[in-house]
CHARMM internal coordinates of N, CA and C (Angstrom, degrees):
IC EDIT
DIST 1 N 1 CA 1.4385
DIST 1 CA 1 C 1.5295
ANGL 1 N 1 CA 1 C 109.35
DIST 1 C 2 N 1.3200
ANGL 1 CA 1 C 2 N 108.47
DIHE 1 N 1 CA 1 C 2 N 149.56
DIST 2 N 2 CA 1.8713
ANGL 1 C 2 N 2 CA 103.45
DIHE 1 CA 1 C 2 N 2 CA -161.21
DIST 2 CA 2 C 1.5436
ANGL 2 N 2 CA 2 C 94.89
DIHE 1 C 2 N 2 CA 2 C -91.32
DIST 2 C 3 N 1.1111
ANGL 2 CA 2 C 3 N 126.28
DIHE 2 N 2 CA 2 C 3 N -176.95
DIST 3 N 3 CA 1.6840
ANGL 2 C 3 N 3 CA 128.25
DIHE 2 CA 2 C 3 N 3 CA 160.19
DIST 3 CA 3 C 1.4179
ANGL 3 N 3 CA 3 C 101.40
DIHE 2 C 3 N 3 CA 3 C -122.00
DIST 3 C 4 N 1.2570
ANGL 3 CA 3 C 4 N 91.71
DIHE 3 N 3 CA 3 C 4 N 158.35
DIST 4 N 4 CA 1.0445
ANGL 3 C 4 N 4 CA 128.95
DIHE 3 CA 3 C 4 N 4 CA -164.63
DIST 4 CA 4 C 1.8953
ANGL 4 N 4 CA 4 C 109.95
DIHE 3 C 4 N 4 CA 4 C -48.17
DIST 4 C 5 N 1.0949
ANGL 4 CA 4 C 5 N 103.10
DIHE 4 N 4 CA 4 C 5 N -37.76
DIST 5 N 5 CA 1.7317
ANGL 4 C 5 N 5 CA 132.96
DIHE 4 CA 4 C 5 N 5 CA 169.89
DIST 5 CA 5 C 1.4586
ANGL 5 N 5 CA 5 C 93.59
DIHE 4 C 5 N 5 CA 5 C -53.88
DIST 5 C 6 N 1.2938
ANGL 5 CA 5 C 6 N 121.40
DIHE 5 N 5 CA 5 C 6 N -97.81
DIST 6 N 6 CA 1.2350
ANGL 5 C 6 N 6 CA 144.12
DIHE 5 CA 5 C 6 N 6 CA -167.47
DIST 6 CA 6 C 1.4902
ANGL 6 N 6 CA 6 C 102.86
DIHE 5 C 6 N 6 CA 6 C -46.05
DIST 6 C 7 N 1.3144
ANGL 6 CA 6 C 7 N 141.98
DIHE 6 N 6 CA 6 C 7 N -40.82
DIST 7 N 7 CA 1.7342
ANGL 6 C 7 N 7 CA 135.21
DIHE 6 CA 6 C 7 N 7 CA 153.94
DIST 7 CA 7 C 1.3989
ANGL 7 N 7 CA 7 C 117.92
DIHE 6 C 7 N 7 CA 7 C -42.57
DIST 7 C 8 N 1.2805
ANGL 7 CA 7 C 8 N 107.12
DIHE 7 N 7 CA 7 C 8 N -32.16
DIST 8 N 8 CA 1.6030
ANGL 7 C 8 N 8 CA 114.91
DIHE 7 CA 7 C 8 N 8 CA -175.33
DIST 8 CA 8 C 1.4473
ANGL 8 N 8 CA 8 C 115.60
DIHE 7 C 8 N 8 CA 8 C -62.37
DIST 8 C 9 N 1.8798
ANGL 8 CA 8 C 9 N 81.71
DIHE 8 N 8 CA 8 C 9 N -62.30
DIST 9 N 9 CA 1.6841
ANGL 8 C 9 N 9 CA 89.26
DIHE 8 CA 8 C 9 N 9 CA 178.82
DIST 9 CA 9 C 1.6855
ANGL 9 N 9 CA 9 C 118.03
DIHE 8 C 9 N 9 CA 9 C -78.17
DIST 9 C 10 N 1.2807
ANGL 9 CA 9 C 10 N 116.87
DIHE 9 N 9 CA 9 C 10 N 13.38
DIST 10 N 10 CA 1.5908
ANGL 9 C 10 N 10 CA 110.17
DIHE 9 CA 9 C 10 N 10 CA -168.98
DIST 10 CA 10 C 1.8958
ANGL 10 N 10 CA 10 C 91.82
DIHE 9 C 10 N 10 CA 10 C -107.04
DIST 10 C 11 N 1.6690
ANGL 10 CA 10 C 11 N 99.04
DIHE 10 N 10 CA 10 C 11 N -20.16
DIST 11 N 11 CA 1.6110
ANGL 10 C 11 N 11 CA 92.77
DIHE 10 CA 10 C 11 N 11 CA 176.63
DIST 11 CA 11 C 1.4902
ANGL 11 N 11 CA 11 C 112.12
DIHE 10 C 11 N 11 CA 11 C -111.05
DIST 11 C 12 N 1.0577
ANGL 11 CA 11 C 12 N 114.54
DIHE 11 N 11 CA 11 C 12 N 24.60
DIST 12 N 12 CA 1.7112
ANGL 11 C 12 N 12 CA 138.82
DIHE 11 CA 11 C 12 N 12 CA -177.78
DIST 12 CA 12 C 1.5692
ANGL 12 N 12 CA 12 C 98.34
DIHE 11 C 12 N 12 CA 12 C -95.72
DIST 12 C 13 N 1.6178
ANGL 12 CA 12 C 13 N 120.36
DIHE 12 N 12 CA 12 C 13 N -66.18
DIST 13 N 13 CA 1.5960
ANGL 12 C 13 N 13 CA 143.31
DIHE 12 CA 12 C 13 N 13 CA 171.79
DIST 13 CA 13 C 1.4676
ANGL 13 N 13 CA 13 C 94.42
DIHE 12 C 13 N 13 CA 13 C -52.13
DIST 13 C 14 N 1.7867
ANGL 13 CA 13 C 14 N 132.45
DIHE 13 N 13 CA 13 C 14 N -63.00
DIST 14 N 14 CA 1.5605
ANGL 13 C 14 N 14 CA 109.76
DIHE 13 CA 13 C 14 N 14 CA -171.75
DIST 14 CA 14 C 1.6004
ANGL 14 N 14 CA 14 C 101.86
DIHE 13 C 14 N 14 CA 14 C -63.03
DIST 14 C 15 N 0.8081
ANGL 14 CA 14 C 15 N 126.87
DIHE 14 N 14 CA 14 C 15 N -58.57
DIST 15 N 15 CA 1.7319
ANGL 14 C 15 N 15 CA 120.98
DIHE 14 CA 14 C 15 N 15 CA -172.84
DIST 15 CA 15 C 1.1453
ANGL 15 N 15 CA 15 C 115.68
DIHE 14 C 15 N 15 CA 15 C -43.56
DIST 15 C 16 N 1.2486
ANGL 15 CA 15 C 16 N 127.20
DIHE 15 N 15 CA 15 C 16 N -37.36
DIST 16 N 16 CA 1.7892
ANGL 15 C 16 N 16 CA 131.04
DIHE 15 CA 15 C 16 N 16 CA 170.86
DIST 16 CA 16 C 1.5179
ANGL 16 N 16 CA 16 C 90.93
DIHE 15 C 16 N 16 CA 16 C -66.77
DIST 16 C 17 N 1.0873
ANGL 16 CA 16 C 17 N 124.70
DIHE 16 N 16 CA 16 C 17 N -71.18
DIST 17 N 17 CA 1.3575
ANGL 16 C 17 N 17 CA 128.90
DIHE 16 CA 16 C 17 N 17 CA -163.02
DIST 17 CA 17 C 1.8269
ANGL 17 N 17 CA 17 C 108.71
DIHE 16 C 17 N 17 CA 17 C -47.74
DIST 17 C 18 N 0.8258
ANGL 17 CA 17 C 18 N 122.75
DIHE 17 N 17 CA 17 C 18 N -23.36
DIST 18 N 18 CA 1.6041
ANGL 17 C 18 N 18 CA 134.01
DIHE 17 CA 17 C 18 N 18 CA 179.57
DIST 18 CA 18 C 1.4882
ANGL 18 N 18 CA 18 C 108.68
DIHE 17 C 18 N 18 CA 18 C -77.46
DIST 18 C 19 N 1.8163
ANGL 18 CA 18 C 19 N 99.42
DIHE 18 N 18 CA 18 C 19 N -67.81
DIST 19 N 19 CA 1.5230
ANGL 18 C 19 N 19 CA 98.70
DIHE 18 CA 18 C 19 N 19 CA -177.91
DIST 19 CA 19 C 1.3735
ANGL 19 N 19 CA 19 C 110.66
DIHE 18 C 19 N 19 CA 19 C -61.91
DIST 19 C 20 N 0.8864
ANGL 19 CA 19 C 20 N 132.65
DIHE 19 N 19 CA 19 C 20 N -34.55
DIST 20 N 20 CA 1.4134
ANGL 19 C 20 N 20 CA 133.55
DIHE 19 CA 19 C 20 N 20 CA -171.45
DIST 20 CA 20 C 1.8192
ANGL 20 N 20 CA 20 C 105.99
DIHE 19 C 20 N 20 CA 20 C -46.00
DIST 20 C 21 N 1.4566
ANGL 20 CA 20 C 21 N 82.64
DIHE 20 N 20 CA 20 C 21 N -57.13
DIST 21 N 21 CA 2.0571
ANGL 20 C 21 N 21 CA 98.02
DIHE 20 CA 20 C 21 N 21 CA -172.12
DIST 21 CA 21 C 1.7171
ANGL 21 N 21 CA 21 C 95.23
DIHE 20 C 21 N 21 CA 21 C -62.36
DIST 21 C 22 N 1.3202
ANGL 21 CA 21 C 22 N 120.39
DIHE 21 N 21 CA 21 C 22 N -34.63
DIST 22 N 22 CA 1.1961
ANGL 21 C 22 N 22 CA 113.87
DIHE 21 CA 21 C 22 N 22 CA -163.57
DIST 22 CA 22 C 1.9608
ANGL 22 N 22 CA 22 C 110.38
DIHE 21 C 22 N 22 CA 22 C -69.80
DIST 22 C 23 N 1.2600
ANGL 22 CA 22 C 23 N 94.97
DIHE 22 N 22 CA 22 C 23 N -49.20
DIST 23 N 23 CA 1.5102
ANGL 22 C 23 N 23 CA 111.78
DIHE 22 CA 22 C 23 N 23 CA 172.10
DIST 23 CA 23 C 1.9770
ANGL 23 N 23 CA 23 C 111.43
DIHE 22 C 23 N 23 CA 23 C -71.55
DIST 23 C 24 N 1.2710
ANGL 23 CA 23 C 24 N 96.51
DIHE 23 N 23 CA 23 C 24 N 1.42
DIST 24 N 24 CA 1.5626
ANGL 23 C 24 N 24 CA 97.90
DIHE 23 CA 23 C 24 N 24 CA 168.75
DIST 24 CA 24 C 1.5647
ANGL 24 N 24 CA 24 C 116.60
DIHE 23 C 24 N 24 CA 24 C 57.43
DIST 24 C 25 N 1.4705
ANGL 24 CA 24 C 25 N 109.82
DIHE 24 N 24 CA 24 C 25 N 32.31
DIST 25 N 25 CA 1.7336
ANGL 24 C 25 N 25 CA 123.59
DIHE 24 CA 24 C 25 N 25 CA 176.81
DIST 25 CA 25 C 1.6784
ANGL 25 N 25 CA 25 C 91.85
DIHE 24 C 25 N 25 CA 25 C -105.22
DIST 25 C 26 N 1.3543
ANGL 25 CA 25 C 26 N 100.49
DIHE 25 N 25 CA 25 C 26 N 132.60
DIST 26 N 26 CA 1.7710
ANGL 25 C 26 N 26 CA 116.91
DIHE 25 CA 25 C 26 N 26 CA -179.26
DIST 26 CA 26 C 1.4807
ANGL 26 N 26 CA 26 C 112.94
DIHE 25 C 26 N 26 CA 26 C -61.84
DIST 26 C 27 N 1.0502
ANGL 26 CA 26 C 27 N 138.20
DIHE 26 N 26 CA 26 C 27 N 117.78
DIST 27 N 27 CA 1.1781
ANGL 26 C 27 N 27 CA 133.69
DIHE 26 CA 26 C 27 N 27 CA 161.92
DIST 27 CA 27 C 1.6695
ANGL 27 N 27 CA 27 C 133.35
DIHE 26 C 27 N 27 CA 27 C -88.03
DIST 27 C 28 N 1.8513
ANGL 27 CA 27 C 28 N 103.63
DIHE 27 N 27 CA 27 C 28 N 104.45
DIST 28 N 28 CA 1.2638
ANGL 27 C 28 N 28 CA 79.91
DIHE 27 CA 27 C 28 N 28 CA -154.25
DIST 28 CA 28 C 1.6883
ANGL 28 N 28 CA 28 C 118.30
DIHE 27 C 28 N 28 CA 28 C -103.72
DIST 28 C 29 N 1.3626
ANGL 28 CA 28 C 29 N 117.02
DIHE 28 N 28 CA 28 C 29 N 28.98
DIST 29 N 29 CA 1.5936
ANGL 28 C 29 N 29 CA 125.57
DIHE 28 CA 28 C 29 N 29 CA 146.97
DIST 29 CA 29 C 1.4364
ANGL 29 N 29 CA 29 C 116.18
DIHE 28 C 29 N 29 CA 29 C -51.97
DIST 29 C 30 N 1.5155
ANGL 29 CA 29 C 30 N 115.16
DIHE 29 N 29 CA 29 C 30 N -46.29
DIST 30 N 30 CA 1.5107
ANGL 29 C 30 N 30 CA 131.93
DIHE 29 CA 29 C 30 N 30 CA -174.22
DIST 30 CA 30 C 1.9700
ANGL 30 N 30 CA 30 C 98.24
DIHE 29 C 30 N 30 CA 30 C -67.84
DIST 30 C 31 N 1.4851
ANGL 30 CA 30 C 31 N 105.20
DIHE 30 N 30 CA 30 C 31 N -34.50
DIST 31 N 31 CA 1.4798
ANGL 30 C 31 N 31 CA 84.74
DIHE 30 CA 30 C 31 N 31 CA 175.42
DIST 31 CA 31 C 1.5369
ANGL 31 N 31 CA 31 C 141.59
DIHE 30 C 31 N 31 CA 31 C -91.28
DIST 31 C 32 N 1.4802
ANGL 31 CA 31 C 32 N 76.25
DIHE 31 N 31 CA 31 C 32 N -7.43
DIST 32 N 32 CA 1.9956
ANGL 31 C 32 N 32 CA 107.31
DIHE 31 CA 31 C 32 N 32 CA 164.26
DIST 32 CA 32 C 1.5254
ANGL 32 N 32 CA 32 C 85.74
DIHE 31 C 32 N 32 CA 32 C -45.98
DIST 32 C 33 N 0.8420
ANGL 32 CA 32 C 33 N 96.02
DIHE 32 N 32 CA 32 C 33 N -105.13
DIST 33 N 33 CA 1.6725
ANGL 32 C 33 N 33 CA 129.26
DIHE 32 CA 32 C 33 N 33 CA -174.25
DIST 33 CA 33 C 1.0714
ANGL 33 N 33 CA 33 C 119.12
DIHE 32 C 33 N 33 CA 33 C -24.04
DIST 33 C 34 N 1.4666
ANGL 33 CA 33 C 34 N 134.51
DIHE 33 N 33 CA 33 C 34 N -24.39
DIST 34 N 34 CA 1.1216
ANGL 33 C 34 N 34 CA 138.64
DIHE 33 CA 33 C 34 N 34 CA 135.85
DIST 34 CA 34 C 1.6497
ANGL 34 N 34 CA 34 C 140.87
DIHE 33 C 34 N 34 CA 34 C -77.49
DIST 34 C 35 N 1.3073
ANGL 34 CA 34 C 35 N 98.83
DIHE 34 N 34 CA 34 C 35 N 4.60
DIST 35 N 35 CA 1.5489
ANGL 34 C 35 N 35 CA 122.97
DIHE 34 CA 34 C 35 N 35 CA 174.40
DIST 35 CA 35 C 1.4371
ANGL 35 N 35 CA 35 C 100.39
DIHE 34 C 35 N 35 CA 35 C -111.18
DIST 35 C 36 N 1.2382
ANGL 35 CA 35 C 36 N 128.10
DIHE 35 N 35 CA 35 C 36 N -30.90
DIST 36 N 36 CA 1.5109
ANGL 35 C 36 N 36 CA 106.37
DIHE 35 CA 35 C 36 N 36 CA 167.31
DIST 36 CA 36 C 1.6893
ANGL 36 N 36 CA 36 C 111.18
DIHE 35 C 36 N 36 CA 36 C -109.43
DIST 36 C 37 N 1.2970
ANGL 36 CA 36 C 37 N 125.71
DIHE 36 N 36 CA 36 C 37 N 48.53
DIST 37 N 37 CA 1.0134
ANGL 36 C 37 N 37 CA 126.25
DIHE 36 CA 36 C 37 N 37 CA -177.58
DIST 37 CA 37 C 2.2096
ANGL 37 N 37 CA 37 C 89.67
DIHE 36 C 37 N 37 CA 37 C -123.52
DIST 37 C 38 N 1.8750
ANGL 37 CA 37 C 38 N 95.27
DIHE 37 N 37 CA 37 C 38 N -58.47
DIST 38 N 38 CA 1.2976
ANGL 37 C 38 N 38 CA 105.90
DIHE 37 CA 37 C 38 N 38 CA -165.98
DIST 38 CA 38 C 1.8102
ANGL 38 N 38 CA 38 C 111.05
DIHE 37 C 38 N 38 CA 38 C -85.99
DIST 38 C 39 N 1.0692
ANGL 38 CA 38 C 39 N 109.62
DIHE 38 N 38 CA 38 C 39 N -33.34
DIST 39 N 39 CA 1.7613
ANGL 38 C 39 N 39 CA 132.29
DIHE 38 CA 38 C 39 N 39 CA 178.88
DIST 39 CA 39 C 1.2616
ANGL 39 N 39 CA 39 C 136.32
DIHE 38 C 39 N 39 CA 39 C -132.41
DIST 39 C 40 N 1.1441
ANGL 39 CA 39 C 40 N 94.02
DIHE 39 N 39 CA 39 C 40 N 57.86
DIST 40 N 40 CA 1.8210
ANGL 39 C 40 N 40 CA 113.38
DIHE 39 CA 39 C 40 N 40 CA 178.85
DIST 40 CA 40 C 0.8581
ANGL 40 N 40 CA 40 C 118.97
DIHE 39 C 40 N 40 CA 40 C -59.08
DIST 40 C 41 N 1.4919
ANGL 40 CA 40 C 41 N 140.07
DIHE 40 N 40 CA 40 C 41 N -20.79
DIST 41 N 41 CA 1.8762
ANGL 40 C 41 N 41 CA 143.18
DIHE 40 CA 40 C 41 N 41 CA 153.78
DIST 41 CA 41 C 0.6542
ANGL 41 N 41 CA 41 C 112.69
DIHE 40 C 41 N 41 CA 41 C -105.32
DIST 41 C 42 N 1.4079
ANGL 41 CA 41 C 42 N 137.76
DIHE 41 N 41 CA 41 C 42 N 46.18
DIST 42 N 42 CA 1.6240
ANGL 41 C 42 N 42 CA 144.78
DIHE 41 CA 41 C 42 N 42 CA 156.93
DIST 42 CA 42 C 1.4763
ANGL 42 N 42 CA 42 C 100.57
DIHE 41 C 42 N 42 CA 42 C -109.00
DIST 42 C 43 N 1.1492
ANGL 42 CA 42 C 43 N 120.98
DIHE 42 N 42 CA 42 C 43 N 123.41
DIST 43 N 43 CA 1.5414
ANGL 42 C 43 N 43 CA 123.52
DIHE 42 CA 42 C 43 N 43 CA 170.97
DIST 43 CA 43 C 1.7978
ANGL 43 N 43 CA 43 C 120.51
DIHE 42 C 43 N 43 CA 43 C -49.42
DIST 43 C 44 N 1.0295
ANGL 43 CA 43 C 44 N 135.01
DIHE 43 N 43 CA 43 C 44 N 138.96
DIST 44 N 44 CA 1.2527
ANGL 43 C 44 N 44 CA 144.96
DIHE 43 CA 43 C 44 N 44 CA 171.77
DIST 44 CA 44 C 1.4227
ANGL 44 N 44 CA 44 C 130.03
DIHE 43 C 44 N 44 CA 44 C -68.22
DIST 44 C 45 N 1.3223
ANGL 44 CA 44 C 45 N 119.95
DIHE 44 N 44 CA 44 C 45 N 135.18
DIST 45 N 45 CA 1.5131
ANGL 44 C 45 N 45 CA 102.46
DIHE 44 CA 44 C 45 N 45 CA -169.70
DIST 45 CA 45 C 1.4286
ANGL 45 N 45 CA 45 C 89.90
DIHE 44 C 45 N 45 CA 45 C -98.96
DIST 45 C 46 N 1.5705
ANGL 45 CA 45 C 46 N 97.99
DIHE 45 N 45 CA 45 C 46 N 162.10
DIST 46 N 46 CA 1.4572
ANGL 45 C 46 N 46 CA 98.40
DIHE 45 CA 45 C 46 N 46 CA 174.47
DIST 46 CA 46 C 1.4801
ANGL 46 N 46 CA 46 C 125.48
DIHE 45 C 46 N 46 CA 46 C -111.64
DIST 46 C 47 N 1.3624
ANGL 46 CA 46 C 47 N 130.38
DIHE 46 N 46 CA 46 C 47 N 154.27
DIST 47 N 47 CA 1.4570
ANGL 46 C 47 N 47 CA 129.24
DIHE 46 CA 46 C 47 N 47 CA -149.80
DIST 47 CA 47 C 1.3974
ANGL 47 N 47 CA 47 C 92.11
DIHE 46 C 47 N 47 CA 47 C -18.77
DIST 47 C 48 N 1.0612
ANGL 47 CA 47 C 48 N 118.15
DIHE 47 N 47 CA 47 C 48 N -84.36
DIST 48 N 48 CA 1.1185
ANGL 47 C 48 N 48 CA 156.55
DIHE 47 CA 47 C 48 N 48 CA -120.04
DIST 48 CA 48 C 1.9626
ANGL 48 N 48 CA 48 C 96.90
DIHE 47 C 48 N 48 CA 48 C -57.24
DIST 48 C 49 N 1.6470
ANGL 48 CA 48 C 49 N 102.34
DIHE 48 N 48 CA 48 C 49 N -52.22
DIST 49 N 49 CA 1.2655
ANGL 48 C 49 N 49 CA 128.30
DIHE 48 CA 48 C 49 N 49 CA 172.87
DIST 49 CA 49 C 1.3606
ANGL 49 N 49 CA 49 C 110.79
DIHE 48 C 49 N 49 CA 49 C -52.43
DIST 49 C 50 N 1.4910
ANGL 49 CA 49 C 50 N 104.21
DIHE 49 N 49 CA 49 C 50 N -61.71
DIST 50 N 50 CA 1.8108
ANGL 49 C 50 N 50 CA 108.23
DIHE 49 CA 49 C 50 N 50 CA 178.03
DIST 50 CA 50 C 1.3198
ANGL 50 N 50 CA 50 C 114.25
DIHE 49 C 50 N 50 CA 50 C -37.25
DIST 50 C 51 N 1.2887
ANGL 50 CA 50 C 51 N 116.81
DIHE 50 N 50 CA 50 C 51 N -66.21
DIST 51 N 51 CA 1.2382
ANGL 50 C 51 N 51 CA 145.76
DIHE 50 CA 50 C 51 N 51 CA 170.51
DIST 51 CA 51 C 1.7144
ANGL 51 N 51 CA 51 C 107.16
DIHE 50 C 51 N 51 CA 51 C -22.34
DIST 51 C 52 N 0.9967
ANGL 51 CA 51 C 52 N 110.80
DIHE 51 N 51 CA 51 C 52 N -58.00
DIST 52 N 52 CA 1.8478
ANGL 51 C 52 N 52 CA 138.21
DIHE 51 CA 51 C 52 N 52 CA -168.83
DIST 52 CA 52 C 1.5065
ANGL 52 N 52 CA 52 C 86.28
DIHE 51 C 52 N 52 CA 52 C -51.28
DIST 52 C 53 N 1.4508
ANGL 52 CA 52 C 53 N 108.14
DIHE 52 N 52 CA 52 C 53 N -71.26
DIST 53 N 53 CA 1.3345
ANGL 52 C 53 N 53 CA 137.80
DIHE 52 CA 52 C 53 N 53 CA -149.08
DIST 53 CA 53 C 1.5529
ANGL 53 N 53 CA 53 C 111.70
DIHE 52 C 53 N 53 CA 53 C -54.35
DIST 53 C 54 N 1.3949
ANGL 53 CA 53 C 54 N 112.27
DIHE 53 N 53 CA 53 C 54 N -53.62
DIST 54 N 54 CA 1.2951
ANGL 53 C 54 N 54 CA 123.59
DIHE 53 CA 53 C 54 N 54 CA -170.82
DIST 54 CA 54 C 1.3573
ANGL 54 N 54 CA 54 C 111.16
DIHE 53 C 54 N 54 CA 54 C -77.24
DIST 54 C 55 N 1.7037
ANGL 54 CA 54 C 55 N 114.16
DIHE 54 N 54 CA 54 C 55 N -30.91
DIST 55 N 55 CA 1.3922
ANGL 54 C 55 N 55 CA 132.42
DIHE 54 CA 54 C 55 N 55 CA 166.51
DIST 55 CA 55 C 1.9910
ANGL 55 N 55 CA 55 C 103.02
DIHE 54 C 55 N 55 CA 55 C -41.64
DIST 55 C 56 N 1.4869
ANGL 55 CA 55 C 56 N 103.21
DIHE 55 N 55 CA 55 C 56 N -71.73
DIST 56 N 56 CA 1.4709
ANGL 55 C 56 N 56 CA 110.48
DIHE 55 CA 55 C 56 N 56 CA -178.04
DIST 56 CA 56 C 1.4095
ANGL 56 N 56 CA 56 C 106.24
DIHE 55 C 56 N 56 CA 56 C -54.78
DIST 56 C 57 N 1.4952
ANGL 56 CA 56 C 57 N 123.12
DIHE 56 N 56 CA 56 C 57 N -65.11
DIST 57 N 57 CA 1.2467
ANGL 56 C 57 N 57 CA 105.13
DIHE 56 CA 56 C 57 N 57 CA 177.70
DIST 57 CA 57 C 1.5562
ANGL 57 N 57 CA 57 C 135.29
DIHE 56 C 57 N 57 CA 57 C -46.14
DIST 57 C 58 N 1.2506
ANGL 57 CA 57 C 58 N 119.56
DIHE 57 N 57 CA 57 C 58 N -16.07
DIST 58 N 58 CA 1.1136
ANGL 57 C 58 N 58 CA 130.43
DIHE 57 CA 57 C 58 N 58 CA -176.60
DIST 58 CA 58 C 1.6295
ANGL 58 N 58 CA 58 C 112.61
DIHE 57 C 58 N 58 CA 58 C -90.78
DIST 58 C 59 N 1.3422
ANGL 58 CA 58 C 59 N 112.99
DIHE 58 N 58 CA 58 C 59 N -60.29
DIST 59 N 59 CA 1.2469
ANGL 58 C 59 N 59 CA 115.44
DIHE 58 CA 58 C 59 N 59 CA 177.34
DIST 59 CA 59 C 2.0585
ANGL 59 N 59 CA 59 C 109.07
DIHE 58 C 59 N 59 CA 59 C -103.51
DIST 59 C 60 N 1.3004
ANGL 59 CA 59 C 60 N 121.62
DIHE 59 N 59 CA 59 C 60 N 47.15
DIST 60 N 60 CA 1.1946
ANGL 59 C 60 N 60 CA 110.22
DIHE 59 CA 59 C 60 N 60 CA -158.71
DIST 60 CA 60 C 1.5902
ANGL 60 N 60 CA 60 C 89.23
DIHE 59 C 60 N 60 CA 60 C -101.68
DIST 60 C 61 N 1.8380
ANGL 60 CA 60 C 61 N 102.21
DIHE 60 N 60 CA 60 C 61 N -162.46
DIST 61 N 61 CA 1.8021
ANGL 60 C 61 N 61 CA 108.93
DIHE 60 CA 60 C 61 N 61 CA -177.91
DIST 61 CA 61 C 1.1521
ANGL 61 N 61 CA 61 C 86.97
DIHE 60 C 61 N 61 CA 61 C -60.41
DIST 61 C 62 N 1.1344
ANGL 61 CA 61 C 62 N 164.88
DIHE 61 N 61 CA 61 C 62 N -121.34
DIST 62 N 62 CA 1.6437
ANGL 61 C 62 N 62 CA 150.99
DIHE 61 CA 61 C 62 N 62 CA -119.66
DIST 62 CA 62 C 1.4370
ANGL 62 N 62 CA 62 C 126.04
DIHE 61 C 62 N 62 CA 62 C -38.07
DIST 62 C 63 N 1.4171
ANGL 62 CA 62 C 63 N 109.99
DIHE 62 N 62 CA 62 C 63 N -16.22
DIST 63 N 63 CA 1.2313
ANGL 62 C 63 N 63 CA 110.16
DIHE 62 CA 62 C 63 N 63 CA -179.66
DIST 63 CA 63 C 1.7514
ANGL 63 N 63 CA 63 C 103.86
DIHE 62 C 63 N 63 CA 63 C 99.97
DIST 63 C 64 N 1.5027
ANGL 63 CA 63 C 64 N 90.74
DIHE 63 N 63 CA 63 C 64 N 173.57
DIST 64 N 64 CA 1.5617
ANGL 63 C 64 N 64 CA 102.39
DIHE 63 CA 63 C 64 N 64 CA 171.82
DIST 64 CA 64 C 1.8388
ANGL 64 N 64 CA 64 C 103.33
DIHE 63 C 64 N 64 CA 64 C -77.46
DIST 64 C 65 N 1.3255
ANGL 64 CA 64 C 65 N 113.54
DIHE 64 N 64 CA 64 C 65 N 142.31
DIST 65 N 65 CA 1.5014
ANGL 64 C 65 N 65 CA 117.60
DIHE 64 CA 64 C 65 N 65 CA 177.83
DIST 65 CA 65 C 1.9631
ANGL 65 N 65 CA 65 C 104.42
DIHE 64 C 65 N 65 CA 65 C -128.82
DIST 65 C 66 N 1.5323
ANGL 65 CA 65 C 66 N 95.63
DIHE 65 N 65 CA 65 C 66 N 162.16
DIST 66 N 66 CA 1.5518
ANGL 65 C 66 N 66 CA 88.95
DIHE 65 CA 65 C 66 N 66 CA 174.80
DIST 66 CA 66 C 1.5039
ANGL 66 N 66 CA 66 C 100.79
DIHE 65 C 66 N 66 CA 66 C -99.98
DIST 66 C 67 N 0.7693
ANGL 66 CA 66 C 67 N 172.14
DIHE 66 N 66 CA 66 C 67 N -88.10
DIST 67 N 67 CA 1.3028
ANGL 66 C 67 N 67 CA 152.98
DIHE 66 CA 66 C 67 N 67 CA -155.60
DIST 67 CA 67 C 1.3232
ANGL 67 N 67 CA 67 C 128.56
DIHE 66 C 67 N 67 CA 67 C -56.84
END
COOR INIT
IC SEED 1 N 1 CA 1 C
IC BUILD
């Protein structure tokens, strides 16, 4: 059974985790977790890289895109 503590902070993390996607800032715990779920021998970028990455893709020579 969880406490009362640990509900807080487990619905504290989904609510960050929501607004985040909502405000369209990368979250990159969510890409852990999806890099070792979908690409487990693909090397990992690190914060720092992710970060880089989504930056260019977002605002790169192509422009901003919706998908």
């Amino acid at each position: 059974m969880k406490t009362t503590a640990r509900r807080l902070r487990d619905g504290a993390r989904a609510f960050r985790a929501g607004w985040l996607q909502v405000c369209g800032i990368p979250d990159y715990e969510r890409y852990l977790a999806h890099h070792a779920q979908c690409h487990p021998d693909a090397p990992v970028l690190s914060r720092r890289e992710f970060f880089a990455q989504t930056i260019d893709r977002k605002y790169g020579s192509n422009g901003p895109r919706c998908c």
